[in-house]
C-alpha positions in Angstrom: -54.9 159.6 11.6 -56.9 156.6 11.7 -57.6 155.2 8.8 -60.6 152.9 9.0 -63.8 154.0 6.8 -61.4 155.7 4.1 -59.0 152.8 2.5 -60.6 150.7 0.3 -58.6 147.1 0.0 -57.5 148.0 -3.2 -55.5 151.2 -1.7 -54.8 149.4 1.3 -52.4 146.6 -1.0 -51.3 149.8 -3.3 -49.7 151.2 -0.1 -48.4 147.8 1.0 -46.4 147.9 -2.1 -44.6 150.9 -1.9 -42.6 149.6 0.9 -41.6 147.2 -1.9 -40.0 149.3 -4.6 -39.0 146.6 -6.5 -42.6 144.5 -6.8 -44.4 144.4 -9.7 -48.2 144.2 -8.6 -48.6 141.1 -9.6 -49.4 140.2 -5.6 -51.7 142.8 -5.1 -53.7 141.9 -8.3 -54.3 138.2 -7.4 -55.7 139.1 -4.2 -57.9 141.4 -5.1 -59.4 138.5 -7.8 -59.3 136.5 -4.9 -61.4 139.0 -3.4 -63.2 139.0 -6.5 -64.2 135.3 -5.7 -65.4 135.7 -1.9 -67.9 138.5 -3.1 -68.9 136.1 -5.4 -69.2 133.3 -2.9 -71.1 136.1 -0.2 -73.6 136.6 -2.6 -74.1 133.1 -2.9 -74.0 131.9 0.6 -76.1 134.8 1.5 -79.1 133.7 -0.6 -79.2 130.3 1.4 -81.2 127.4 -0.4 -82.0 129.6 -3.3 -78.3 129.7 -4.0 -78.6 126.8 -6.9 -80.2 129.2 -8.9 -78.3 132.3 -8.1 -74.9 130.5 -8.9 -76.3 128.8 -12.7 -74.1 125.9 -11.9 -74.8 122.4 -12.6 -73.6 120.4 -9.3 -74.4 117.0 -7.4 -74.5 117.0 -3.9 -73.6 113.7 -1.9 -70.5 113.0 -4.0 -67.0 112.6 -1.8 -63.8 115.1 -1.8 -61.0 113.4 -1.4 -61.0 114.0 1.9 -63.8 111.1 2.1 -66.5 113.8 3.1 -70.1 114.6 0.9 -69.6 117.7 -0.7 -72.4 119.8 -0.6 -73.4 122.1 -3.3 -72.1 125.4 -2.4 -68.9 123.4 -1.9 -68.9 122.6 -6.0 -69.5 126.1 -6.8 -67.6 127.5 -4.0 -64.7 125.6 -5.8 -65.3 126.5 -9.3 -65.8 130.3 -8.3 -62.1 130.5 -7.0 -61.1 128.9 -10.3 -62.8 130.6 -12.8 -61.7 133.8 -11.0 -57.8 132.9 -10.8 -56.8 130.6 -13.9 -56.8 133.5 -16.2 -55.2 136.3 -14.7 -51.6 135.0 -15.5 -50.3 135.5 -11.8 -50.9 131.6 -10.9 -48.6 128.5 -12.0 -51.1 126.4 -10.3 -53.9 125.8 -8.0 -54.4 123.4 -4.8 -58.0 122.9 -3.2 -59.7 121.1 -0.6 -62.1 120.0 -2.7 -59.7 118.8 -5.7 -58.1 115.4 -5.4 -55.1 116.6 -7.7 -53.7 120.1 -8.2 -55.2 122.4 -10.8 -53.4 123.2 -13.9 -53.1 126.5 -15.0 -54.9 126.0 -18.9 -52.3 126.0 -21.4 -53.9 128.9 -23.4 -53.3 131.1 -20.6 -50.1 133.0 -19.4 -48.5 131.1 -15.9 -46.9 133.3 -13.5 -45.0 133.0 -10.0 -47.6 132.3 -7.7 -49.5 129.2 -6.0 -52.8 129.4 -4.6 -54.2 127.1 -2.0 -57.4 127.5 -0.5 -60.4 126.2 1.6 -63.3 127.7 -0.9 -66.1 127.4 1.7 -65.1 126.3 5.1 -67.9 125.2 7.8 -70.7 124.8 5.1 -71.9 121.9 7.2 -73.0 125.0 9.2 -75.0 126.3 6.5 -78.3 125.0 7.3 -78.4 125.9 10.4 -77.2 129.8 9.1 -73.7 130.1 11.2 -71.0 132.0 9.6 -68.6 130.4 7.0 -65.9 130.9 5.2 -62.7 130.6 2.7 -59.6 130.7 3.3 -56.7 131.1 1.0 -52.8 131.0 1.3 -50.5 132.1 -1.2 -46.8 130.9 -2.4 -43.8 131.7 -4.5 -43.6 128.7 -7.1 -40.3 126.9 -7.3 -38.0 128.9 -9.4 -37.5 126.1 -12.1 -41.7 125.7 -12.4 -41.4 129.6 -12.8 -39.0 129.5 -15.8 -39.9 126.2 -17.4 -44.0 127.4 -17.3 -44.2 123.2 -16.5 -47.2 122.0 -15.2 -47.0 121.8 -11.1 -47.0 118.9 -9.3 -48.1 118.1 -5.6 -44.3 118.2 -4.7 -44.2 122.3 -5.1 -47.0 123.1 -2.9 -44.9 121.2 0.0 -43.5 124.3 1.5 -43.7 125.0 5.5 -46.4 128.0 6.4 -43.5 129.9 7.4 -42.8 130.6 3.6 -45.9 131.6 2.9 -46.2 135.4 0.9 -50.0 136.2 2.0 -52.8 134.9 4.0 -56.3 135.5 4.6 -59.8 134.2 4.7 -63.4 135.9 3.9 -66.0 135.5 6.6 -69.7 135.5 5.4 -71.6 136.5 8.6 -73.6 139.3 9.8 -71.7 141.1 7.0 -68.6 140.3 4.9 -65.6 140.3 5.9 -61.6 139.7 4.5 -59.0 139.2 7.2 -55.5 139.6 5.6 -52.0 139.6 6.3 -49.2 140.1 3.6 -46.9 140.0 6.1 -46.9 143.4 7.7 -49.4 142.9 10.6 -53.3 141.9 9.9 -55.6 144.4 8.6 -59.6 143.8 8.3 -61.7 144.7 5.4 -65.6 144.9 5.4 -68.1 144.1 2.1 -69.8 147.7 1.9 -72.7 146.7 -0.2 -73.4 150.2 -1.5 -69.9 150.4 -3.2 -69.2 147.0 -3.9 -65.9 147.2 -2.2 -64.1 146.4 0.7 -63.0 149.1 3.2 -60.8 149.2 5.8 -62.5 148.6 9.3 -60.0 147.0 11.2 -56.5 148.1 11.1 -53.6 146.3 12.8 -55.6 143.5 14.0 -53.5 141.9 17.9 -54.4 139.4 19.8 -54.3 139.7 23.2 -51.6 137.6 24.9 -53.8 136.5 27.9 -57.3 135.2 27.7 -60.5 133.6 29.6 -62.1 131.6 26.9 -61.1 128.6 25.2 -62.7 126.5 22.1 -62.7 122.7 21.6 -64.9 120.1 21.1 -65.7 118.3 24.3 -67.1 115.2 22.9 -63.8 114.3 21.8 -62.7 114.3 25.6 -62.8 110.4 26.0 -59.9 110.6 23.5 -57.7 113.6 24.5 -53.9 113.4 25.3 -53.4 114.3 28.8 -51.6 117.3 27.8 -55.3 118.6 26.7 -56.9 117.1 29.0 -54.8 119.0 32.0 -55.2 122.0 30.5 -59.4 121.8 29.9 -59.2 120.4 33.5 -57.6 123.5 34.7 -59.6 125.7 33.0 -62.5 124.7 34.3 -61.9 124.5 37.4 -61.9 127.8 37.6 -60.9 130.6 40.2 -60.2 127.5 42.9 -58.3 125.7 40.5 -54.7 126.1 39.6 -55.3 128.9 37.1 -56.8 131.1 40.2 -59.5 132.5 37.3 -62.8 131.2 35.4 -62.8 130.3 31.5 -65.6 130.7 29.2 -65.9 127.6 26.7 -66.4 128.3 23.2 -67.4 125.8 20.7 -68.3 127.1 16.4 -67.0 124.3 14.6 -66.5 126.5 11.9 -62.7 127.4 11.8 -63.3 130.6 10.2 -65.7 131.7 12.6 -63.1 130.2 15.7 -60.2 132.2 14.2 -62.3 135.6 13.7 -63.8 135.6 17.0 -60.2 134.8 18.2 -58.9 137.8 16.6 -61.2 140.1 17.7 -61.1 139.3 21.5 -58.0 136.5 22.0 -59.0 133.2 23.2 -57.6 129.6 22.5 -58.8 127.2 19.8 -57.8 123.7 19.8 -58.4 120.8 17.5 -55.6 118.8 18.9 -54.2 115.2 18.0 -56.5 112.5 19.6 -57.1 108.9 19.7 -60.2 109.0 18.1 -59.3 107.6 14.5 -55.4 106.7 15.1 -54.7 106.8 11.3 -55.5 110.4 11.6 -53.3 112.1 12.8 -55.2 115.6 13.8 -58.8 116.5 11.9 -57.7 120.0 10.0 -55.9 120.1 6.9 -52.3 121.6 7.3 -51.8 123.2 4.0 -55.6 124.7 3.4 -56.4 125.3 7.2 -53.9 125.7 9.8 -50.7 127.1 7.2 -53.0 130.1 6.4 -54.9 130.4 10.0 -51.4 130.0 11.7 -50.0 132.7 9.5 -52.7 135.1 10.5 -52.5 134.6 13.9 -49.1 135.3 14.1 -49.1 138.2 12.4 -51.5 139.2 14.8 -49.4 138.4 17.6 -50.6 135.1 18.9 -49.4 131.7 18.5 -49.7 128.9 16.3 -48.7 125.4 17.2 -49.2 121.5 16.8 -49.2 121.4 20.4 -45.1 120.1 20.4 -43.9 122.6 17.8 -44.5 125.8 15.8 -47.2 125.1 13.4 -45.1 126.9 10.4 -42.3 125.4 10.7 -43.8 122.0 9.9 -42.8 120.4 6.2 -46.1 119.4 4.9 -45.8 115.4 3.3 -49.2 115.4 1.2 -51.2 117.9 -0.2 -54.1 116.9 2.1 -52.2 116.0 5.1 -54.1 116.7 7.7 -52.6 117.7 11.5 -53.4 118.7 15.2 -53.6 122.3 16.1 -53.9 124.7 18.6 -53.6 128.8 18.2 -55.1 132.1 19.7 -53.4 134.1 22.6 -49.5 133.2 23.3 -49.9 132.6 26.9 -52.1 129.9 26.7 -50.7 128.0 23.7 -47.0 128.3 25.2 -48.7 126.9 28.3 -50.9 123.6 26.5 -46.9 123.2 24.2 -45.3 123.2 27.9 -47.9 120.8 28.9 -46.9 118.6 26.4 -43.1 118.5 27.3 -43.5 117.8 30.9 -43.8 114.5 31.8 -47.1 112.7 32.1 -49.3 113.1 35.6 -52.2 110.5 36.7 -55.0 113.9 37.2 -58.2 114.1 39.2 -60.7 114.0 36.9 -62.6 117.2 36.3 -66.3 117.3 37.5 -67.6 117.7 33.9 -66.5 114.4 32.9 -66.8 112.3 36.1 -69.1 109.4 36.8 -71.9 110.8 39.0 -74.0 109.5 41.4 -76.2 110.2 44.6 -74.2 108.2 46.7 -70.3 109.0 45.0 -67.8 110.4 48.3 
């Protein structure tokens, strides 16, 4: 019997656990304060510029994260909202951020338990004037087994763990309505904000992507810089039915990653934010251990793929806490076909008509 409309994500995790005999709830009671925070966030984001007021939190805009980018506002409170809902609950040795240059310290005063928490508290709020759908995303791991029985502060060191180790995944999206996408690694399940109950209920259950696809996202300004791995696959794509693919792609473009990934689950597609040339000290524009870990983890719960583009995205040993890397994910088919791309060895292509020189009197 289905069971969308009747489990509330409380029940939902409750469930989960009982294939686990052995668990002790701790999991299932820092997601649902994580859950905790993204209603607190909707009801923030929702309320636009009057959100200052709505959060009573003193915050400067135009200072820089350390990712070198102005932090607006709601990225401050955003922030402070994840904390102020986790620190306490004695489930967390320690905190990682986005926004935080250093990892957050679980107060001395409060009990420290077996869990990391790394998260993206508002994803895409450069969108936010302009009223397209955000985000958080969160990942969650085990500590290290020695932070766990020494109750030591954490260092950057122990949230270095590949995505594949990774215990739960999910983000909020704070669209149309509200939405928590989450995997505890049993498939991907989707919970909706009802407003009239306060809680989030099942309306998605056993999320897939589909392996094959028509649609694919990036961000064709970056073209001038692409590898030609990328830029044989865009190529191909749209070129269409009398190209090699022998069928015509829809192009896609958010630039909210939340927003890419949800529509992405929902009907397949491809996403890329690949390596470029663009700013060579860079070596990809996403941040591994807030964005892609969590996103990739997701995805292939779901059934799609996540990769750099050369190799499995979770299977990559993060080397900073804001390391930042090239991705691509969404239906298998296409993302084994832009990794195969990058293993073959390098063609001179026609260029594509989008992005050749045109003229009146071109052959």
């Amino acid at each position: 019997m289905p069971l969308t409309g009747r489990w509330t994500l409380t029940r939902y995790l409750i469930e989960e656990r009982r294939r686990y005999p052995q668990a002790s709830g701790e999991l299932n009671a820092l997601i649902l304060d994580i859950s905790l925070a993204c209603k607190a966030i909707a009801r923030i984001v929702a309320t636009g510029a009057l959100g200052d007021a709505v959060a009573g939190l003193e915050v400067r805009a135009g200072d820089t994260n350390v990712q070198g980018e102005v932090q607006k506002p709601l990225d401050v409170m955003s922030n402070e909202i994840f904390i102020r809902m986790n620190e306490w609950n004695g489930h967390l040795a320690g905190m990682a951020s986005e926004e935080m240059d250093e990892p957050k310290q679980i107060p001395q005063n409060y009990q420290r338990g077996k869990y990391l928490l790394v998260f993206d508290p508002l994803d895409g709020s450069s969108n936010i004037d302009v009223n397209v759908s955000v985000g958080s995303i969160f990942s969650i791991l085990r500590a290290p087994a020695d932070v766990v029985a020494s109750g030591r502060d954490v260092t950057e060191a122990d949230f270095l763990q590949p995505g594949a180790t990774q215990v739960a995944a999910g983000y909020a999206i704070y669209g149309p309505v509200t939405m928590i996408v989450l995997s505890v690694g049993n498939g991907v399940a989707g919970f909706t904000l009802n407003p009239n109950l306060g809680e989030f209920v099942l309306t998605h259950e056993n999320i897939r992507v589909p392996r094959e696809t028509h649609e694919f996202a990036i961000n064709t300004s970056n073209s001038r810089f692409w590898e030609p791995p990328v830029k044989r696959y865009v190529d191909e794509c749209l070129a269409g039915k009398a190209g090699p693919r022998g069928k015509d792609f829809n192009m896609r473009w958010i630039a909210s990653m939340v927003a890419e990934a949800h529509r992405i689950l929902m009907r397949g597609g491809v996403f890329m934010y690949p390596r470029d040339t663009k700013d060579p000290a860079k070596p990809g524009r996403l941040r591994l251990l807030y964005e892609t870990n969590p996103i990739g983890f997701i995805v292939e719960q779901a059934g799609g793929r996540c990769s750099t583009g050369r190799q499995p995205m979770l299977g990559v040993k993060p080397s900073s806490l804001h390391q930042r890397i090239g991705v691509v994910f969404g239906s298998a088919a296409e993302v084994e076909r832009i990794e195969r791309y990058h293993h073959e060895p390098i063609e001179e292509l026609d260029e594509a008509p989008l992005f050749a020189p045109r003229s009146l009197f071109r052959d």
